[in-house]
C-alpha positions in Angstrom: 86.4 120.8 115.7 84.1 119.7 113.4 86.5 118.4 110.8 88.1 116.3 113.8 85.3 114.3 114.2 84.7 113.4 111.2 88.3 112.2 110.6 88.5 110.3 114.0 85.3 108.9 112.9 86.9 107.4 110.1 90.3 106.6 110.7 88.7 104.4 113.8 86.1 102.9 111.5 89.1 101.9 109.0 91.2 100.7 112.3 89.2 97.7 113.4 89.9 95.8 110.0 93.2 95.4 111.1 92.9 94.1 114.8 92.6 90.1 115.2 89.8 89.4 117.6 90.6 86.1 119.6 89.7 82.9 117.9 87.2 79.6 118.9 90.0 77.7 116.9 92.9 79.3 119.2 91.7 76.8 122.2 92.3 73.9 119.5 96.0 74.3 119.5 98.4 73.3 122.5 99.4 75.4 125.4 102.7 76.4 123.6 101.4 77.0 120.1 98.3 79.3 121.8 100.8 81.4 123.7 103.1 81.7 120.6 100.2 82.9 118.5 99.0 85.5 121.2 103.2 87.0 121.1 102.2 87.2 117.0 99.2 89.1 117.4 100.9 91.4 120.0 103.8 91.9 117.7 102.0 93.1 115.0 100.4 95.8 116.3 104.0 97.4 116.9 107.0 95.9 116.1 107.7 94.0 112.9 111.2 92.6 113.4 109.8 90.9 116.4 106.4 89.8 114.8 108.5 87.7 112.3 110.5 86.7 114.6 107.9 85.0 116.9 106.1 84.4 113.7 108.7 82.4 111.8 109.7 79.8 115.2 105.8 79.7 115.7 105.5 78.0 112.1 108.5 76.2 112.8 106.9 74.8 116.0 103.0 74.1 114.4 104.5 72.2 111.4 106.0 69.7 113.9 102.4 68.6 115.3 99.5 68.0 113.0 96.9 69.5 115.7 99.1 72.7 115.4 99.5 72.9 111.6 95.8 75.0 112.0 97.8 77.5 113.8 100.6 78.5 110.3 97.5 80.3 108.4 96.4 82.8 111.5 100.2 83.5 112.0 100.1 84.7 108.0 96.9 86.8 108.9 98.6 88.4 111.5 101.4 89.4 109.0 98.7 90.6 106.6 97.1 92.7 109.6 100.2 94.6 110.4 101.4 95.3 106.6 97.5 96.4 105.9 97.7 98.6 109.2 101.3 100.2 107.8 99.5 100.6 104.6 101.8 98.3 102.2 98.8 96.9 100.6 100.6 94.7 97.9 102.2 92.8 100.9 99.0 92.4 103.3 97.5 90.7 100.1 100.2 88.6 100.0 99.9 87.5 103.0 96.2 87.1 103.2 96.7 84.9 99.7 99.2 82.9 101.6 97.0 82.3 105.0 93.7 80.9 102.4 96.2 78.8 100.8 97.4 77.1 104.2 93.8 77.2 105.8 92.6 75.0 103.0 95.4 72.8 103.7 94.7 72.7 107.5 91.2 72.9 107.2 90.9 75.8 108.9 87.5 77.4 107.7 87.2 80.1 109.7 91.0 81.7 109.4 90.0 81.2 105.7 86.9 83.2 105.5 88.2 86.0 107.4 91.2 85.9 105.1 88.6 86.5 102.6 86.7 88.9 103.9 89.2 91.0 104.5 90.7 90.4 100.9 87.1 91.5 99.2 86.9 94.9 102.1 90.8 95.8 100.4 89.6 95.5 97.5 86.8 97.8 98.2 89.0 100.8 99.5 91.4 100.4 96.9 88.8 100.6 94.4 89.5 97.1 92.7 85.7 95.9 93.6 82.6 97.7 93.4 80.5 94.7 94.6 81.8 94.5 97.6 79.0 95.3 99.8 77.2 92.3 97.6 80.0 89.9 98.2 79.8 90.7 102.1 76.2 89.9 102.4 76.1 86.9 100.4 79.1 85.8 102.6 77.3 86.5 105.6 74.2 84.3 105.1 76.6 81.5 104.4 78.7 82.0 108.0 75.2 83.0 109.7 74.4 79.3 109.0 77.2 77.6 110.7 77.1 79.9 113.6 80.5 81.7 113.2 79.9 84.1 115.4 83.2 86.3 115.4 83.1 86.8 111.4 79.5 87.2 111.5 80.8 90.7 113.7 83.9 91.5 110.9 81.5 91.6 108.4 78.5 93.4 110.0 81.5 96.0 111.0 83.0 96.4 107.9 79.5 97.1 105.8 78.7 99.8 108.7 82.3 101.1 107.2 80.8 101.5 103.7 77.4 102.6 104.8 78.8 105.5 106.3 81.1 105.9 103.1 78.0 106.3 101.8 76.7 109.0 103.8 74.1 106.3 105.2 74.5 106.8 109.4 71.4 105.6 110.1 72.0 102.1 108.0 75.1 101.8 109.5 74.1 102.3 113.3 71.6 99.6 112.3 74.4 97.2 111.4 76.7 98.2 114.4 73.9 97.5 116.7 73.3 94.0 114.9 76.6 93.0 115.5 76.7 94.5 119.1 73.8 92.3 120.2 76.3 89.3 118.7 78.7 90.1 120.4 77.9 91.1 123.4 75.3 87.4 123.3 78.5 85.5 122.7 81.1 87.3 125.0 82.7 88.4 122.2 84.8 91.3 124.1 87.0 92.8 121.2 83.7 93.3 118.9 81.8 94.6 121.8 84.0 97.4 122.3 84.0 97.8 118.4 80.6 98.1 118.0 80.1 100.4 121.3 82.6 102.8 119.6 81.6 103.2 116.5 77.8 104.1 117.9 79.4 106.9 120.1 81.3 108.1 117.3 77.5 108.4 115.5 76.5 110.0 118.7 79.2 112.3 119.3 79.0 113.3 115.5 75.1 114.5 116.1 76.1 116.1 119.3 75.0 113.8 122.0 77.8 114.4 123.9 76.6 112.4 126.8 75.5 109.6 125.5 78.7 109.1 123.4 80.9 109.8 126.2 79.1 106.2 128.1 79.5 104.3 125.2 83.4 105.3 124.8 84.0 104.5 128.7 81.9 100.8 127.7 84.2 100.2 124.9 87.6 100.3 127.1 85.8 98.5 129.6 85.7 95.8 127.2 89.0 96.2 125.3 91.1 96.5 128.7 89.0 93.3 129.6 90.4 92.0 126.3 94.0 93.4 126.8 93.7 95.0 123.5 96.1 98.1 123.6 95.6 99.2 120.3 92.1 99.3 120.8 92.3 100.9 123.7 94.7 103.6 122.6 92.1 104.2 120.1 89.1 104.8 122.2 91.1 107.1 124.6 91.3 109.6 121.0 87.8 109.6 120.8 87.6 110.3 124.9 89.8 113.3 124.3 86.9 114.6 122.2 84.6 114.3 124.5 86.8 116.1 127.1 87.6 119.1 124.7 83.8 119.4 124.0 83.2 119.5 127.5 86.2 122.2 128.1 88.6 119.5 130.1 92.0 120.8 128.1 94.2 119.5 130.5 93.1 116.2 130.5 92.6 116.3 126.7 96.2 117.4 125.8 97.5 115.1 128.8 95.5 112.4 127.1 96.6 113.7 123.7 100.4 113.3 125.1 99.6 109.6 125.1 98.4 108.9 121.9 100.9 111.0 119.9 103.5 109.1 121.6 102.0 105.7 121.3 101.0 106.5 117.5 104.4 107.4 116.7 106.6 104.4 118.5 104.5 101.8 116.7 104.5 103.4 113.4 100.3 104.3 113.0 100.1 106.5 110.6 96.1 107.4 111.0 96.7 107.6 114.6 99.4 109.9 114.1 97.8 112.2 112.1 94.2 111.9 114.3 96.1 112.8 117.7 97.6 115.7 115.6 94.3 116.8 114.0 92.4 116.5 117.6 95.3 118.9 119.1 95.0 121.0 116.6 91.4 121.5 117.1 92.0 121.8 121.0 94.0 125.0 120.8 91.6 126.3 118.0 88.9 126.1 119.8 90.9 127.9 122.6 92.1 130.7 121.0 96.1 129.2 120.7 95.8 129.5 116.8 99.4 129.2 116.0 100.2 125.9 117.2 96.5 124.8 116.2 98.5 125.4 112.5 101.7 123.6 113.3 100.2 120.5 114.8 97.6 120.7 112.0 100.5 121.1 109.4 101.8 117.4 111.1 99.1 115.9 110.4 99.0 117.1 106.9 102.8 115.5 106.4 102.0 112.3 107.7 98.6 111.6 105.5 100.8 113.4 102.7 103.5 110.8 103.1 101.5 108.0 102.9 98.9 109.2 100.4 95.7 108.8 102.8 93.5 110.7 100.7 90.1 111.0 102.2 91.7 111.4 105.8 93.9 114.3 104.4 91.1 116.0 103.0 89.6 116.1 106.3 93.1 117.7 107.6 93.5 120.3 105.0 89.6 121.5 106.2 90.6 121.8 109.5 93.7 123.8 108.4 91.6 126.1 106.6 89.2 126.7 109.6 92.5 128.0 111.3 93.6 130.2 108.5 90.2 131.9 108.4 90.5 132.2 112.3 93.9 133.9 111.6 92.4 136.1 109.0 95.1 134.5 106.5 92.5 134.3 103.8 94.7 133.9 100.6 96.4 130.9 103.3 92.9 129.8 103.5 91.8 129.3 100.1 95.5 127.7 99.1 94.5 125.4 101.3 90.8 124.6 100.6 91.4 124.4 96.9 93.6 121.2 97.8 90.8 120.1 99.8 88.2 120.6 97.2 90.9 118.7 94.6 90.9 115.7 97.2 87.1 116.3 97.9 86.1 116.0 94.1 88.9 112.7 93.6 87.0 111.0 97.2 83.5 111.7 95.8 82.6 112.5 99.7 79.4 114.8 99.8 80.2 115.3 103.3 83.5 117.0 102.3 82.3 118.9 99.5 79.4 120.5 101.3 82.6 121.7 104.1 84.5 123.0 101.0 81.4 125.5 100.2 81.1 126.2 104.1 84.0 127.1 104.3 84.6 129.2 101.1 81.3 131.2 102.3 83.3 132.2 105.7 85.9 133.4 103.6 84.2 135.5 101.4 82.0 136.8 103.9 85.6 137.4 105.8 86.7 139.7 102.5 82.8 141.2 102.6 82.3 139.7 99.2 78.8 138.9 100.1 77.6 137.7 96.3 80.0 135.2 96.5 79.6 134.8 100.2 75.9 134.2 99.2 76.5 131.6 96.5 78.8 129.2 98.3 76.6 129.0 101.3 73.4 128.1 98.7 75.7 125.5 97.4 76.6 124.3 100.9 73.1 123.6 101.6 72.0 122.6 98.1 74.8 119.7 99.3 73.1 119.4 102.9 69.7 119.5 102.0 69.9 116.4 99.8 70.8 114.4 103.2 69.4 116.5 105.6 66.3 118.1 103.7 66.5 121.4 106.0 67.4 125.3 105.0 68.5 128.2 107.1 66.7 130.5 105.6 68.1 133.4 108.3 71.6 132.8 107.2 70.3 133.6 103.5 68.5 136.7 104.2 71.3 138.3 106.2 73.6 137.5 103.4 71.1 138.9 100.8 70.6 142.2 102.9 74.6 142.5 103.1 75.1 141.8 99.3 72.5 145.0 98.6 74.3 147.5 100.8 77.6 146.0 99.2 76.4 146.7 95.6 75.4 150.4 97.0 78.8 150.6 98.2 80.5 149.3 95.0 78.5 152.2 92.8 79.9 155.3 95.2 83.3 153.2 94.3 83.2 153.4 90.9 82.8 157.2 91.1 85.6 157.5 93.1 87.8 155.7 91.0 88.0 158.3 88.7 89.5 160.9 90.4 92.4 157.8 91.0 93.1 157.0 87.6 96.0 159.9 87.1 97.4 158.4 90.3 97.0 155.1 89.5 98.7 155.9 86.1 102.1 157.4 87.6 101.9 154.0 89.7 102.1 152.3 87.0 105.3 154.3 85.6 107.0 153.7 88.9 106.8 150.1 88.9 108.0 149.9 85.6 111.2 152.1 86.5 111.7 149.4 89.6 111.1 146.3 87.0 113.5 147.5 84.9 115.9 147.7 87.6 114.9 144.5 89.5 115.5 142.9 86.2 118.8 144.6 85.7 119.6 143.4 88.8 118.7 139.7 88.0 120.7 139.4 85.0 123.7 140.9 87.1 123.6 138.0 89.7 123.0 135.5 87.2 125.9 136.3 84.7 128.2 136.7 88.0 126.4 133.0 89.0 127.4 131.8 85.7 131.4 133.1 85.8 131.8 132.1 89.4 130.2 128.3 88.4 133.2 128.3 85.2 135.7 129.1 87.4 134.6 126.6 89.8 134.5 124.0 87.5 137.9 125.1 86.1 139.3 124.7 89.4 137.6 120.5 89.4 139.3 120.0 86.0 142.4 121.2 87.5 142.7 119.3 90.9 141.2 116.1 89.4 143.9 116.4 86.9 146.7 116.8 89.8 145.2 113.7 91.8 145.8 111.6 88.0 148.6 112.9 87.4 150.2 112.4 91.3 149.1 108.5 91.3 150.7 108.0 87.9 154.1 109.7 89.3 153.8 107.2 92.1 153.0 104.2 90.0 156.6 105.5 87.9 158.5 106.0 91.0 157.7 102.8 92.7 158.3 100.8 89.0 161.5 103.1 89.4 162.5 101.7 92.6 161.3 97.9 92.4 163.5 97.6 88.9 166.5 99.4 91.4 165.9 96.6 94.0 165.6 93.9 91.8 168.3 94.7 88.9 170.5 96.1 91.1 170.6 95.4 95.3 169.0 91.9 94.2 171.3 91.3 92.0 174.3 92.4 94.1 173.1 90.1 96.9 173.0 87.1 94.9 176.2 87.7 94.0 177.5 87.9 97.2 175.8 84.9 97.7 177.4 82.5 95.1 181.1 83.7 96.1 179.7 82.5 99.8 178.8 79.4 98.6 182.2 78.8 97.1 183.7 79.8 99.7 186.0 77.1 100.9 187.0 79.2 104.1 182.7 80.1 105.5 182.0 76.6 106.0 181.3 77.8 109.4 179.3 80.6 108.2 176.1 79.0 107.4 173.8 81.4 109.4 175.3 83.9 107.3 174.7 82.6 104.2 170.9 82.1 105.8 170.2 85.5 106.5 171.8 86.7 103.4 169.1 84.6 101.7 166.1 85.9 103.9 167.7 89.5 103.1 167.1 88.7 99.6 163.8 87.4 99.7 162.8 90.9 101.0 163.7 92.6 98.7 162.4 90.3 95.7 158.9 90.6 97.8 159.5 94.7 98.1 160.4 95.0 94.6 157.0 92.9 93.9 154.5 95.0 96.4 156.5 97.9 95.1 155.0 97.0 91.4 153.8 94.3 90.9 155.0 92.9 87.5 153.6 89.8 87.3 150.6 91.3 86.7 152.3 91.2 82.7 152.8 88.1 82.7 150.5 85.7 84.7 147.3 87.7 85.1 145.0 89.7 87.1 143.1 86.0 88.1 146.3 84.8 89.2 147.7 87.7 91.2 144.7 88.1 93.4 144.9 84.4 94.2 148.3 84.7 94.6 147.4 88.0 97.0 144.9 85.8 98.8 147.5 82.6 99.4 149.7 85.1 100.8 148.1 86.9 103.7 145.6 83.5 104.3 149.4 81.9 105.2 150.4 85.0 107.0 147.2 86.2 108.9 144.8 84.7 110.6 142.1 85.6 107.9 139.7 82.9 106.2 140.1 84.9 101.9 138.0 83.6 99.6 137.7 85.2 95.5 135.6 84.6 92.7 137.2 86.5 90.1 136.0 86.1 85.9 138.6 85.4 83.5 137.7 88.1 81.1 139.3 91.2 83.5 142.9 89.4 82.4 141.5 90.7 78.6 141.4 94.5 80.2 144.4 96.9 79.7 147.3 96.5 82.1 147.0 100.3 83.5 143.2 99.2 84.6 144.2 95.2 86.0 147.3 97.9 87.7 144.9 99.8 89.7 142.3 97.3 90.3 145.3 95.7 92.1 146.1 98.6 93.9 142.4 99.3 94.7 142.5 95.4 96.2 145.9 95.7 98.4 144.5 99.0 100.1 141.6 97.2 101.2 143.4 94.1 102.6 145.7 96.0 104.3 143.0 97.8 106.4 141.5 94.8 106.9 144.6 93.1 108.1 145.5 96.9 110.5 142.7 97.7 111.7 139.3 95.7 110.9 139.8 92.2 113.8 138.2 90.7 110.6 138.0 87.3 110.6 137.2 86.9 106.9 137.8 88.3 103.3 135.7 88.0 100.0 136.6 89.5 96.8 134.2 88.9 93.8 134.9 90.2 90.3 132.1 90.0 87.5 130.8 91.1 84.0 127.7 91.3 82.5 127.4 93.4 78.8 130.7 94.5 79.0 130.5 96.3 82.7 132.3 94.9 85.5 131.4 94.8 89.2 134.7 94.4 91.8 133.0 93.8 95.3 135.3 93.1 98.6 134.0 93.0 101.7 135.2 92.1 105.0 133.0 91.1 108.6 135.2 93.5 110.6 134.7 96.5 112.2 133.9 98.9 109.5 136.0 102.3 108.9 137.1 104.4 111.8 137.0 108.0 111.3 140.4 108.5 111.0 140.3 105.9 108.1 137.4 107.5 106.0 139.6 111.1 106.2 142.6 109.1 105.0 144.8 109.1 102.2 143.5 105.1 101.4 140.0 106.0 100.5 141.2 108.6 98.7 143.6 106.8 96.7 140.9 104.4 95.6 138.2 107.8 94.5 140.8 108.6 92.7 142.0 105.4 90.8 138.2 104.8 90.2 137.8 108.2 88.4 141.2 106.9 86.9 139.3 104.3 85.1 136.4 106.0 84.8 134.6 103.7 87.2 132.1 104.3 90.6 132.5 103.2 93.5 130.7 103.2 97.1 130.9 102.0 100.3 128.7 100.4 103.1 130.0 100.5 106.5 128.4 99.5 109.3 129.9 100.5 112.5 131.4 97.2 114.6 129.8 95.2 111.7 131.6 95.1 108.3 133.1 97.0 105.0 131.6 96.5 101.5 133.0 98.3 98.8 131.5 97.8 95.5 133.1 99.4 92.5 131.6 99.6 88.5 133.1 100.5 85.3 132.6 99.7 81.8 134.9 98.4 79.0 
């Protein structure tokens, strides 16, 4: 339970940087432009493809009046909010960058120095500025003078952030309360409930349970007042607390229900992981210690995921306090040696002090009461240099158990003589079963080996079919188009001319018409069949030519942009990029409803990229289990190219094929 607080503490310390209070310069825009910019700030505390939505038609709309044009830089801080809140850093710096540049334009001081602000408090967590607690102050005197009341509160909040970094709670409630008078003076709603929050957290971390539970109920007051979800969501966390300290599970894990679900729609990683932390504490402190592990294993995944160190130390503490609870000490100290690891990187006395707690409940678990004894003097050697107090009853029970241990440990050592013989025919028995473990091993791994050889045998083999069958069809249909062309072509023409000449079928001119249509056929089945022109006018030239002819006979809009250097490329690889081409088009034209085509062939260092893509409706199952796909794996290998697809369902096709020269 203890490690929960301290991480809720945090995580809703580092929240509050993110939130956008409301603005004295928001009542300088117009009606349209002020309801626009309160949709942006809504949007970004959940969903990003509608905050740049909203975002982008709201700079449209500011840039057409100049009274507005204020309005683009706070729509850029909103963007840097949400990216800093998902924790893409490099992007909410972008952003931020972007908004100072457009305040200074707009001559918007205030957007600008909370731009600022916020720039030199990143900085700070990400390690890039260790003056920022300098920068802040000297920043505050200068916004203290103009009266800017709402980043007088940012700043005052975020240097009660670092003071408590810095193990400095007292400093820190000092600043909170400072900035509580401020806001609460200037009806400042968002920062009241800011300020109230973090002083409960202070409370409810020295255990004044009912004072921190009036400040919390304060806090929504405000932030409902305000309409601030977010913020409300996150002082709802911190009631659960309260309620599990006071033994109200239902309503906690209700509650709990609420922020999990909440945390996880809008993509909050902290949250996430705090609601999972605070119900894992619940059913430890309740005696449910298995699923305190699984939902304490969540949280772990999450902070993992998105490399929140200092909150993930926090969660692998509380994941050791369940492992000891479970008696799973070799669990237990896997776990607090990552702790420790992320403890030492942090610098957090806080969390190395709970390392050495926790290590002492181990050993004392194990009755190793020396070492028991040591990590507990090193727990408080850590306490005492911010708290200046020593349980000295802790120390003498753990020095009158390590003397009856060492007692113990001598009648041991006499004992463990008369074991030796045993211990030794041990040890030839677990040889005999190495040796035949071992045996074993190199068994499954020769008969792992053979079975991979004949596996790959049997690849060689079918790869070498699938060449082999598409080269048999390539010959069979050059087979057939030369027997339609030389010969039932040729026949047909000849029939023709002796028509034409024909004194007697002057009346037979519908004949000699559908004799020539006939003909036509089969010059354009002998062409699909193989297409031979590829010899003689090009690759270039037979895709346009492929292009003229179904734009003429479909309904399709083609389009190609095709380099000259594939006609340099051999004639087998121009063949089956060919074929590769009228297998597409022709799902396109049977089954896509496409109303457009786009074939684009390049090269860059001697590796060419074919791309054709379609706005159809993307492959049916039946079509990616068919013999067309297939045909194109296999005239890719053919060529020793790659290829992959993108199908989106009811959207379009891209295929996108590589090979080198």
């Amino acid at each position: 339970m203890y490690y929960a607080i301290i991480m809720i503490r945090y995580i809703n310390l580092i929240f509050f940087f993110c939130v956008l209070c409301h603005f004295k310069n928001t009542a300088q825009y117009s009606d349209d432009i002020t309801r626009r910019i309160k949709d942006v700030k809504e949007a970004s505390y959940y969903d990003s493809l509608s905050l740049f939505n909203v975002g982008r038609e709201t700079i449209i709309k500011a840039s057409q009046n100049e009274k507005d044009r204020r309005a683009i830089a706070e729509v850029y801080l909103h963007y840097g909010s949400y990216f800093y809140y998902t924790r893409n850093i490099s992007r909410a710096k972008f952003y931020l960058i972007k908004c100072i540049r457009e305040a200074e334009k707009s001559h918007n001081f205030h957007i600008k120095t909370l731009a600022n602000i916020r720039l030199i408090f990143m900085d700070h967590e990400t390690g890039l500025n260790d003056n920022a607690e300098k920068d802040l102050k000297v920043l505050l005197e200068e916004i203290k003078k103009i009266k800017d009341y709402g980043n007088t509160c940012e700043i005052l909040n975020l240097m009660g952030i670092m003071k408590e970094e810095n193990n400095q709670p007292q400093e820190a409630a000092k600043l909170y309360m400072e900035g509580l008078v401020i806001s609460e003076s200037h009806s400042i709603n968002h920062y009241t409930a800011v300020f109230r929050n973090n002083l409960a957290l202070i409370k409810l971390y020295t255990d004044q349970t009912d004072e921190a539970l009036m400040d919390f109920e304060k806090a929504l007051e405000h932030a409902k007042k305000e309409n601030d979800r977010n913020l409300a969501n996150h002082i709802q966390i911190n009631i659960c607390l309260i309620y599990i300290a006071k033994n109200k599970v239902k309503d906690a894990l209700l509650l709990f229900e609420e922020v999990i679900n909440y945390a996880r729609v809008n993509n909050h990683p902290r949250e996430l992981a705090a609601a999972f932390i605070n119900l894992g504490s619940a059913f430890n402190t309740y005696e449910k210690k298995e699923e305190a592990l699984s939902y304490t294993d969540s949280a772990i995944a999450v902070l993992e995921h998105h490399a929140l160190d200092i909150e993930l130390t926090k969660a692998y503490l509380e994941k050791t306090e369940v492992l000891i609870n479970l008696n799973r000490i070799n669990d237990a100290r896997k776990s607090l040696g990552l702790a420790k690891k992320l403890a030492d990187k942090t610098g957090s006395l806080e969390d190395k002090a709970a390392c050495f707690l926790l290590l002492y409940r181990a050993e004392k678990e194990e009755k190793n009461y020396q070492l028991a004894l040591e990590n507990f003097l090193e727990y408080r050697k850590i306490k005492d240099s911010t708290e200046k107090t020593v349980n000295g009853k802790i120390i003498q029970e753990l020095q009158l158990k390590y003397n009856v241990q060492k007692k113990e440990i001598e009648l041991e050592k006499e004992k463990s003589k008369y074991l030796l013989l045993e211990k030794k025919h041990q040890d030839e028995r677990f040889f005999k079963w190495l040796t035949i473990g071992v045996s074993l091993m190199i068994l499954i791994l020769v008969i792992s080996f053979l079975y991979y050889k004949y596996s790959l045998k049997i690849r060689e083999k079918q790869e070498s079919f699938s060449r082999q069958l598409i080269e048999n069809i390539e010959e069979d249909r050059l087979r057939i188009s030369m027997d339609l062309h030389d010969d039932i072509g040729q026949s047909l023409s000849i029939i023709k001319s002796k028509i034409n000449v024909s004194k007697d079928n002057i009346n037979d001119k519908s004949l000699e018409n559908e004799l020539s249509r006939v003909i036509e056929q089969t010059r354009e089945i002998s062409r699909n069949l193989y297409p031979s022109y590829l010899e003689k006018i090009g690759l270039v030239r037979s895709i346009a030519r492929l292009m003229e002819n179904i734009q003429s006979s479909t309904h399709l809009e083609c389009s190609f942009e095709v380099t000259e250097t594939v006609d340099k490329l051999p004639i087998n690889t121009k063949t089956h990029l060919y074929r590769i081409l009228q297998e597409c088009t022709n799902n396109t034209i049977k089954h896509a409803q496409a109303s457009a085509l786009k074939i684009s062939i390049t090269e860059k260092n001697n590796e060419f990229v074919l791309i054709y893509q379609d706005n159809g409706l993307g492959l049916t199952t039946k079509q990616k289990n068919g013999l067309g796909l297939l045909s194109i794996k296999e005239r890719t290998k053919i060529i020793n190219g790659n290829v992959s697809f993108e199908d989106k369902l009811n959207k379009s096709f891209k295929l996108t094929l590589k090979f080198n020269v």
